[in-house]
Each structure stands twice: as C-alpha cells, then as structure tokens.
ZABABA-518211 format. One record per residue (C-alpha): x, y, z; residue in one letter. Coordinates in pm, 1 decimal, always signed. Example, Ala and Ser with C-alpha at 12.3 -4.5 7.8 and 13.67 -1.06 7.14 Angstrom:
# residues 2
((+1230.0; -450.0; +780.0); "A") ((+1367.0; -106.0; +714.0); "S") 
END
This chain:
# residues 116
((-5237.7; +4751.9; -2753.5); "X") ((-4946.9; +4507.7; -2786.9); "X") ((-4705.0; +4737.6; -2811.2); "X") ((-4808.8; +4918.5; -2485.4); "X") ((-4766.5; +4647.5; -2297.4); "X") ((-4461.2; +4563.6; -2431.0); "X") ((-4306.1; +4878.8; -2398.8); "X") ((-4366.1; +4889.6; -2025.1); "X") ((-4222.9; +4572.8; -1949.3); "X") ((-3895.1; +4738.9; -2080.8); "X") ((-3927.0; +4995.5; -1809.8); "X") ((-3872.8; +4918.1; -1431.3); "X") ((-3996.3; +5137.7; -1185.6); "X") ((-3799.2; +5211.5; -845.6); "X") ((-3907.2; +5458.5; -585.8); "X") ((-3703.4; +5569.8; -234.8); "X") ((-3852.3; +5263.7; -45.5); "X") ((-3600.2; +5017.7; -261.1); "X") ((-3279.3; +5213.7; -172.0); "X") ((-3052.3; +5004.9; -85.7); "X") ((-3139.4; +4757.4; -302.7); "X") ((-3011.3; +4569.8; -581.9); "X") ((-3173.7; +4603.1; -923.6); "X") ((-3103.7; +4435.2; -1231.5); "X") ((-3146.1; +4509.4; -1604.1); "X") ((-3087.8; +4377.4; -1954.8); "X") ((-2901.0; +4593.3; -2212.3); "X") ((-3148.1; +4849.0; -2387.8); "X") ((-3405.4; +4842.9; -2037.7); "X") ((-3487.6; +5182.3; -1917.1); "X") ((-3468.2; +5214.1; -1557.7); "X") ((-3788.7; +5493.1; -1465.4); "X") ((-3626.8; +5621.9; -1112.0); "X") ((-3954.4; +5763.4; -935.3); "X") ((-3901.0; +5982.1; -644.6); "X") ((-4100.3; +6223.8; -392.3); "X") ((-4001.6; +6626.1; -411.2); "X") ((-4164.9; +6951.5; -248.2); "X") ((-4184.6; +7262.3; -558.7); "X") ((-4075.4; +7539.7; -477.8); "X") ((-3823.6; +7444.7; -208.2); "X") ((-3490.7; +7492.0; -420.2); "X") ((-3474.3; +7084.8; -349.8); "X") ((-3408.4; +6890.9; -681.2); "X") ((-3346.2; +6512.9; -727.0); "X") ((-2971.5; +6466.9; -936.0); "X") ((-2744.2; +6209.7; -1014.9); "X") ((-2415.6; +6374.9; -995.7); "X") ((-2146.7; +6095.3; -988.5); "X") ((-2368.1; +5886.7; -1257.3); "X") ((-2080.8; +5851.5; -1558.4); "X") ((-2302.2; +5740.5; -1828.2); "X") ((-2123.8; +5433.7; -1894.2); "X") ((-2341.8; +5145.6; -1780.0); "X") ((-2639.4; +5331.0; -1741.8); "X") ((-2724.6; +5675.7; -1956.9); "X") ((-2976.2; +5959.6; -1849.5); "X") ((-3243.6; +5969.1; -2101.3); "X") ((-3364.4; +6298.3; -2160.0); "X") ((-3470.3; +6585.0; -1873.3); "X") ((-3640.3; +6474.8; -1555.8); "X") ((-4021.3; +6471.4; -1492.6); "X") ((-4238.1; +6662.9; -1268.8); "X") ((-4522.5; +6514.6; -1232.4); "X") ((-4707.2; +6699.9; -932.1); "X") ((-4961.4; +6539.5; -683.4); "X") ((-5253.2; +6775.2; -742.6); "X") ((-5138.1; +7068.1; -1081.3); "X") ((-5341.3; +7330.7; -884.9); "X") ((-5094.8; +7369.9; -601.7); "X") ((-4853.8; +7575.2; -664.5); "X") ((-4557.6; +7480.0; -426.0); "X") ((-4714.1; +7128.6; -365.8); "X") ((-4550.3; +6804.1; -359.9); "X") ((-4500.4; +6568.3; -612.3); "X") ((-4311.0; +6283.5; -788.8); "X") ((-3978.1; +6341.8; -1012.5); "X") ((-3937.3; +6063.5; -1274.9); "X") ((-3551.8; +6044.2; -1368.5); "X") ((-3504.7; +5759.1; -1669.3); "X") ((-3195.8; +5598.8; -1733.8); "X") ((-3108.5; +5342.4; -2033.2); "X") ((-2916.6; +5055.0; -1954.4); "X") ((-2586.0; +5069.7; -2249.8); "X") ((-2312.7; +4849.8; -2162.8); "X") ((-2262.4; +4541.9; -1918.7); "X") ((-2162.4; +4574.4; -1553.9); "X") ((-2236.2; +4665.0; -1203.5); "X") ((-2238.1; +5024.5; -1071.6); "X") ((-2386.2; +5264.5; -776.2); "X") ((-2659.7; +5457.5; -918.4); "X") ((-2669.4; +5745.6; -633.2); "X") ((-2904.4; +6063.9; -638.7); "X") ((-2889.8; +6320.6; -398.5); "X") ((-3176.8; +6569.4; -292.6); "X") ((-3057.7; +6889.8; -257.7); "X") ((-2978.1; +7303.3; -407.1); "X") ((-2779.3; +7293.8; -630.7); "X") ((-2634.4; +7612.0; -545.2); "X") ((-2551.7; +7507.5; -186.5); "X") ((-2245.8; +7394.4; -233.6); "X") ((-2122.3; +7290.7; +134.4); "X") ((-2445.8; +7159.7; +243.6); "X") ((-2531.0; +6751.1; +254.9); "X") ((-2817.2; +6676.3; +80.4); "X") ((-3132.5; +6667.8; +259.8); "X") ((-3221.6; +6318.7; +136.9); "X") ((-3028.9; +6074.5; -68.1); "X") ((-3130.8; +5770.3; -296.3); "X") ((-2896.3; +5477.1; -400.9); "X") ((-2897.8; +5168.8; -565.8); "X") ((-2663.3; +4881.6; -736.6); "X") ((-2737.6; +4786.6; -1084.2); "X") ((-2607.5; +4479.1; -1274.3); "X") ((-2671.8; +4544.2; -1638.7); "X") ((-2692.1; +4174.6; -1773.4); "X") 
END
C-alpha cells in the first residue's frame, strides 16, 4: 500500500484547464498530461516540437474512453512525460490529423515546465 501512494505522488496530473500555466517538477517526476479527445474523428493529441531533452515521452499515449461501449465516443488521452535533465521549456501539444498538413490544429495545449 506504501508504495502506491508513493508512486503517485511522483506523478502530476495536468488537464486543458491549466494551459497556460506554469508547472514544476523534480528530476525523475513523471508529468501524466490528461486531455479530452472525440474517437473516431481523425483528431489526435501530439507533442511535435517536444525535443526530449528536459522532459522525455514515456511510452505510447492512453485512451482511456468515457463509456468502452461507444464506439466513436469521447474520452481522455493520457500522454506521460519523465522529467531527465534541469531547465525550463514549452511543453506544447496540438490537437489535430496528422495527415492534414496545412490545417491549424483544432485545439492546442501548452505549458512551461521548470525541471528543478
């Protein structure tokens, strides 16, 4: 039960209401980036300009869908990063196709992290 408990307090949770905002982490946290999709719309949450440097993706995204049954429902994408080296950077995601190439994303999601 320890352990549990532990474990989550190395994991902060953000969600598209604290864009915009500044976040900060200690070396080793994992940052659990939560954030609202529609399935089958195309629409995917990415982090395309995210360098790995100060912060690293950890593993494949989560789906983790409102109600299973529905197919085409909405949901919740869980993105986790893992905080590696010291600094401050822009951790942006976009909402979008990836296959549109000249179209701005329908939503975006950005934040400044200071890894301490």
């Amino acid at each position: 039960l320890l352990g549990g408990c532990q474990s989550t307090a190395d994991i902060k949770s953000v969600d598209q209401s604290q864009s915009g905002s500044n976040i900060t982490l200690r070396m080793g946290q994992e940052l659990e980036v939560k954030l609202r999709y529609t399935a089958g719309t195309g629409y995917v949450w990415e982090a395309p300009e995210n360098s790995g440097q100060i912060l690293q993706q950890v593993g494949t995204p989560r789906n983790i869908p409102d109600d299973p049954g529905v197919i085409g429902g909405v949901g919740t994408q869980v993105d986790t990063f893992k905080a590696i080296s010291p600094g401050t950077m822009e951790l942006k995601m976009v909402y979008h196709r990836p296959w549109e190439k000249d179209v701005p994303p329908a939503k975006t999601f950005d934040i400044s992290v200071s890894v301490k």
